[in-house]
N, C-alpha and C positions, 0 to 999 in steps of 0.2 A: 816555260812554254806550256799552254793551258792546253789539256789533253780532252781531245775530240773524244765527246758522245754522241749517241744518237737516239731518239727514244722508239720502243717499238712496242705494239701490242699485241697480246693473242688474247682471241677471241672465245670466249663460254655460252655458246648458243642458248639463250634465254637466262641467263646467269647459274645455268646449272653445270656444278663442277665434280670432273671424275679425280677424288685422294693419288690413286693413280696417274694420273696421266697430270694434275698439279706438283705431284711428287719428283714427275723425272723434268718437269721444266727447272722446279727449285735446286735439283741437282746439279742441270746446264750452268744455270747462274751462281750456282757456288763454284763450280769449274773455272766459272769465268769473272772469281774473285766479286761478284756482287752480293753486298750485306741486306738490303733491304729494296722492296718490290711495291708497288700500288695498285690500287683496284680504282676502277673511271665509273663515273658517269653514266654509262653503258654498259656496266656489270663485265668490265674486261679487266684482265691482269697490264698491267704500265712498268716496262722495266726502264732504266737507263743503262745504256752497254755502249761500251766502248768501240770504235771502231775497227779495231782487231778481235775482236771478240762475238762482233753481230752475225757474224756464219754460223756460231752454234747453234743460235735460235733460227737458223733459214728453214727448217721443218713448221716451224711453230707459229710463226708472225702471219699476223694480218695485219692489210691492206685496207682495208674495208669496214663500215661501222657493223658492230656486232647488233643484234636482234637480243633488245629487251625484252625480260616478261614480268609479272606479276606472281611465277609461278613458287620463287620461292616466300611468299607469305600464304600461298595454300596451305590449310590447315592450322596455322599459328594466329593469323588475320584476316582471313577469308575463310568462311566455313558456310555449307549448305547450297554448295555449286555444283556443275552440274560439269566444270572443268578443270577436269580429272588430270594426272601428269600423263596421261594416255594418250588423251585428246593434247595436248598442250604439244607434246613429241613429234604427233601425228600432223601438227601444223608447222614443227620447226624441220620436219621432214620434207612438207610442199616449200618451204623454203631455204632449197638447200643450194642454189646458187650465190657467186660472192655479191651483191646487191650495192650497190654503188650509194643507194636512199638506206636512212634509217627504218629500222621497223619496228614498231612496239605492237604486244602483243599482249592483252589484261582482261580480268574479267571485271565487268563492270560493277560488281560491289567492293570493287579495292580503294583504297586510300592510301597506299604503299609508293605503287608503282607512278611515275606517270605519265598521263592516259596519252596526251598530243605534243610530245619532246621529239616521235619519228615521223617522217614524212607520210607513211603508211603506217594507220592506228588503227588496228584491228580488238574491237573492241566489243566482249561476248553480250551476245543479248542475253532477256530471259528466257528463251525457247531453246530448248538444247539445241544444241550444233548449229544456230545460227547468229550472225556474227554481224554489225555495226562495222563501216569502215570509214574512216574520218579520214583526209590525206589534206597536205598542204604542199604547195611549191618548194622548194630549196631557198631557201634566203628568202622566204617569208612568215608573219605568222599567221595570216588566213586562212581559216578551219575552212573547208567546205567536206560536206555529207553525202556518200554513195547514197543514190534515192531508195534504196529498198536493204533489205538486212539477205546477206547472203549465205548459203550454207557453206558449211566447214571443207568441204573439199574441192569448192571452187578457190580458196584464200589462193593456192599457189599460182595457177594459171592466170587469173586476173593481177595478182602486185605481179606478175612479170612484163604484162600489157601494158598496166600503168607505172611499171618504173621508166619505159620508154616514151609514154607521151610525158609523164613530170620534168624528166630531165632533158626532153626538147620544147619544155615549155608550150606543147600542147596543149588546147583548150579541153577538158572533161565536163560535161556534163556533171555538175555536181551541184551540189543546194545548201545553204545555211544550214550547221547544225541543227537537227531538227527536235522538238521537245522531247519526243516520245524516245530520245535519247536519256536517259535519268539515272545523272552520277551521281553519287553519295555525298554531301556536303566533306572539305576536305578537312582528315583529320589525321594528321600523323601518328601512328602507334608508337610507342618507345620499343628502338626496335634492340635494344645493348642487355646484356646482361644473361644471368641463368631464367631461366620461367619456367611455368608447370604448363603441362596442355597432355590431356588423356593421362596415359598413365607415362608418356614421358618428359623430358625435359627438353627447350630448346636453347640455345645458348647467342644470342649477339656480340658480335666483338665489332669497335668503331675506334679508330687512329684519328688521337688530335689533330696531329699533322701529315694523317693519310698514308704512312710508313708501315706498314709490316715487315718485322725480321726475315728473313729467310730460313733462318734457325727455327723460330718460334712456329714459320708454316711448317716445316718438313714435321717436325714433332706435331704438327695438329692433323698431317696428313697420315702421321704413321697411328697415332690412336684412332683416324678413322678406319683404318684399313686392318687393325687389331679386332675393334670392335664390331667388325661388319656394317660400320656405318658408312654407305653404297654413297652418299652425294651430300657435298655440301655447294653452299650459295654464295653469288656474288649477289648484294643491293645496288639499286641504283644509288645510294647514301654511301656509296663506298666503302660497305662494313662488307664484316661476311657472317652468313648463321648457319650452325649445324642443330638438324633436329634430329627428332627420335633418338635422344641422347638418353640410355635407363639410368637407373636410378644407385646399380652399383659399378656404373662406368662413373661417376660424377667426380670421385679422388682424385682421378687420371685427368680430367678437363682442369680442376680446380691444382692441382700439381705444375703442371703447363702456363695456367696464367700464374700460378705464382713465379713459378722459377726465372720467368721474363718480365715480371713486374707490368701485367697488360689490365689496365682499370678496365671495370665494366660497366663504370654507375658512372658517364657524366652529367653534367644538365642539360634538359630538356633543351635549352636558349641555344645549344650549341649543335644536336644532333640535326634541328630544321634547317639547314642551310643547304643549298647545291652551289656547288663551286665548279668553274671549268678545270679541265683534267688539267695538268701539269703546269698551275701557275700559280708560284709562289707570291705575287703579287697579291695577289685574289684572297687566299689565306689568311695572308695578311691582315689585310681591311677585314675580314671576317672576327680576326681576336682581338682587334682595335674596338670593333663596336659589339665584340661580345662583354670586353672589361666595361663598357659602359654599362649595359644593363642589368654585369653582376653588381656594379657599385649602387645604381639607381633601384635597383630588384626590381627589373619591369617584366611583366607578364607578356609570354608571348607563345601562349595555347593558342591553334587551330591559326597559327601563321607558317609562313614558309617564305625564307628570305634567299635570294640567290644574288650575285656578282656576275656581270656581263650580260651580253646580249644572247636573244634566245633560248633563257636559263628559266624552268618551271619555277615559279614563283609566285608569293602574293604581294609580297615588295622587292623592288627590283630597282639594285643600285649598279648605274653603271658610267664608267669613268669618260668624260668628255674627251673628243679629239685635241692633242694640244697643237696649240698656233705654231707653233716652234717645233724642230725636233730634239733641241738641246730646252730642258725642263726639268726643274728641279722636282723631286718629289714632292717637296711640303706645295709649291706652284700648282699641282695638278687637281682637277678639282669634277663633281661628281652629280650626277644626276639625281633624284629619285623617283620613283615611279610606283605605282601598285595597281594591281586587276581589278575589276568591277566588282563588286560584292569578295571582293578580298579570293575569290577563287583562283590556284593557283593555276587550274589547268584552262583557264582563256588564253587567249591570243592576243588580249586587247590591254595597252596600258596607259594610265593615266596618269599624266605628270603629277608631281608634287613637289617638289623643288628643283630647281636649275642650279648649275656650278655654285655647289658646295664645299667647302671645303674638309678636309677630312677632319679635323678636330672638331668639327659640325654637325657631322655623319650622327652620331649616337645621338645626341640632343630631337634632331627632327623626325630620326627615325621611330626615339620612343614616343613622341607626341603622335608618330603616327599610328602607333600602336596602341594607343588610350585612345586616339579617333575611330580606329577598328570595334575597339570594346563599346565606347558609347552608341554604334550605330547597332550593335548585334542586344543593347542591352536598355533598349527604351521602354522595353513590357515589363514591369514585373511579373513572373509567374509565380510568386505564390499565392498574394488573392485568390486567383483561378484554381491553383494547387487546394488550397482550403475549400473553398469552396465546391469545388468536385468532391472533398472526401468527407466534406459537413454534413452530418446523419440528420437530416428534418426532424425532430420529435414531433409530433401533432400534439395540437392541443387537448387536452382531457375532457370529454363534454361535461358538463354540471345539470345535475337535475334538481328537481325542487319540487314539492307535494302541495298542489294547488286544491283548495275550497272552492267548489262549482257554485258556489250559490252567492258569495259575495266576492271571489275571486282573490282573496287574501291568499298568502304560501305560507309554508311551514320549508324554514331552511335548515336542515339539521346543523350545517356549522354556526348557526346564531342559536338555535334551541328556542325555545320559548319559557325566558324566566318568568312572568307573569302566573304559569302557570308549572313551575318548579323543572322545568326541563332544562337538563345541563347542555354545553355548546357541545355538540359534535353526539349528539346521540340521533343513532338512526332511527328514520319513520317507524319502517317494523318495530322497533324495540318498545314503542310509544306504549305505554296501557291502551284498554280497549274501550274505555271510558273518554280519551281524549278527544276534546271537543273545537273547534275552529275557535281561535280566541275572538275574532270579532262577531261571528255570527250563530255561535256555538252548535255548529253541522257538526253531526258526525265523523268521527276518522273514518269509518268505512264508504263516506263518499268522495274522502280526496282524490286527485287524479293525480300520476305521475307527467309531468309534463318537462320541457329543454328549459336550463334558465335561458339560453339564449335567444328563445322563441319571446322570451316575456320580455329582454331589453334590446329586442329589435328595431 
């Protein structure tokens, strides 16, 4: 008899998490015999629990999509803003109702987070405290743009206005994203591993298969609560990082990943990917066309590949409806698609192959990804590079001691053998006896004149 679960999620307002209060949920679910836990899309903890067991967690579960931020790559990936964890609080505070619409909440120099995956996309300007807001329908991807940039303490009273016209499909007032919107070309940070930043460390941890221990959480949660390290992060990449890690805490972190065998260094090709929460399906396809491009060594900087529909991406494969409901796997077959200038955060996608089949997948995708590279790589820049840092030398002027009376010179690098003068001896040096060889004038009447004046 196959024993009922059910999945549930609790919610980390803006992906910020208290050691504490991750501590005593990992507790419930060791209670409740669960070995290992997930983190979503949405910077939320994903458990599966049995149906005798899901009372435990009735304190804890949401309902409701949780509100992304940008806020845990401040300071690691974002720096020189003016959106403080203060201000970032102070907006998850206006938003403290359970919200039926996603909300993403980012400063606009991120490349982390991204920007329009929530229906309401609050999104900071350059002008301190005021704020860009992009919104889309439900089950759509068209961006439209609040006309004007709002201040920070209207966010809450207005997304509660427009959560009630979005979800009765009221018409708003809104406009085509507008330019003076200006997001940073997208480029994924490697977000895994130890790294330096100030004088401390920050630490990425990223599950091939999305799985964390529960074991291995409680020990990360008891050395942050050792170490007075007050919050760690949920990614929307499904990782988690802990910062402000010193430098004689690092045995205790590096102890932890060993004794659980938890890699920190995978490749790059693997970390770009957004997959929908809880589908092992998806995954899948995901290590099917990652073996490809480790065997092919394909490049795949400043890409972002996602599985499914409505999934941030700059290629986007996603599986046809089949005819049938009875279909074999190898049968099922696959779309592809990519964004306009390869940006992950449009709304707009353009075919590129129809029902594919999966052993197909890898092949067209890397061709699409050599198509990416030749469109961003038609200029050489080094010409220009050399060229900018090519020092002009000027030319050296040349002069020459001209005879006024029959116009003959005196070139000191030819000298004047006729009259014993070696090559390269200068005028001054000349005796005071020397005379114009053709017209025998005085040295004291030559004239210093340009040679270039004379072979103009």
């Amino acid at each position: 008899m196959l024993k009922k679960t059910q999945t549930i999620q609790i919610n980390f307002t803006g992906g910020i998490i208290s050691p504490g209060y991750l501590l005593s949920i990992l507790e419930i679910a060791e209670t409740a015999k669960i070995s290992e836990v997930r983190f979503g899309q949405r910077q939320q903890l994903i458990i599966e629990v049995s149906a005798q067991t899901a009372s435990l967690f009735a304190d804890h579960v949401s309902t409701t999509p949780n509100i992304i931020s940008a806020y845990p790559a401040t300071g690691i990936f974002i720096s020189n803003t003016w959106l403080s964890e203060g201000i970032y609080k102070d907006v998850f505070e206006m938003l403290n109702w359970e919200s039926k619409l996603k909300i993403n909440v980012c400063d606009s120099r991120n490349t982390f987070t991204p920007f329009f995956t929530g229906h309401l996309n609050w999104i900071a300007g350059t002008q301190p405290n005021y704020w860009h807001l992009v919104f889309r329908y439900p089950k759509s991807n068209q961006l439209f743009a609040w006309p004007e940039q709002l201040y920070t303490n209207h966010i809450g009273e207005l997304s509660r206005q427009l959560e009630t016209q979005l979800l009765n499909h009221e018409p708003i007032q809104g406009v085509p994203v507008e330019k003076d919107l200006q997001l940073p070309d997208f480029h994924l940070p490697y977000y895994e591993g130890f790294n330096k930043y100030d004088q401390y460390y920050w630490l990425g941890i990223y599950r091939r298969n999305e799985y964390f221990p529960v074991s291995f959480l409680k020990g990360l949660c008891h050395i942050c609560l050792e170490t007075k390290t007050g919050q760690l992060y949920a990614t929307p990449w499904k990782s988690l990082i802990i910062r402000n890690i010193e430098q004689e805490h690092r045995p205790l972190w590096d102890y932890l990943l060993g004794k659980y065998g938890i890699n920190v260094r995978h490749a790059a090709n693997e970390l770009n990917w957004q997959i929908p929460d809880n589908n092992e399906d998806a995954l899948v396809l995901k290590r099917h066309i990652i073996r490809h491009f480790d065997s092919a060594d394909v490049r795949t900087y400043g890409l972002c590949f996602s599985v499914g529909h409505h999934c941030f991406g700059s290629i986007v494969i996603t599986q046809q409806e089949a005819k049938y409901k009875t279909v074999l796997k190898g049968q099922l077959r696959y779309d592809i698609s990519y964004t306009p200038d390869f940006n992950p955060n449009s709304g707009i996608l353009i075919n590129y192959r129809s029902g594919v089949a999966k052993e197909h997948l890898g092949p067209y995708i890397t061709a699409l990804c050599k198509y990416f590279y030749e469109r961003h790589n038609t200029n050489d820049p080094l010409p220009g590079y050399v060229a900018a840092h090519t020092v002009a030398i000027p030319p050296v002027e040349k002069y020459v001691h001209q005879c006024p009376a029959c116009l003959s010179i005196y070139d000191e690098q030819m000298g004047d053998p006729d009259q014993s003068i070696v090559p390269n001896t200068p005028f001054e040096q000349l005796p005071d006896q020397y005379q114009c060889a053709l017209c025998e004038g005085p040295k004291a009447d030559f004239k210093q004149v340009s040679y270039a004046t004379l072979t103009a």
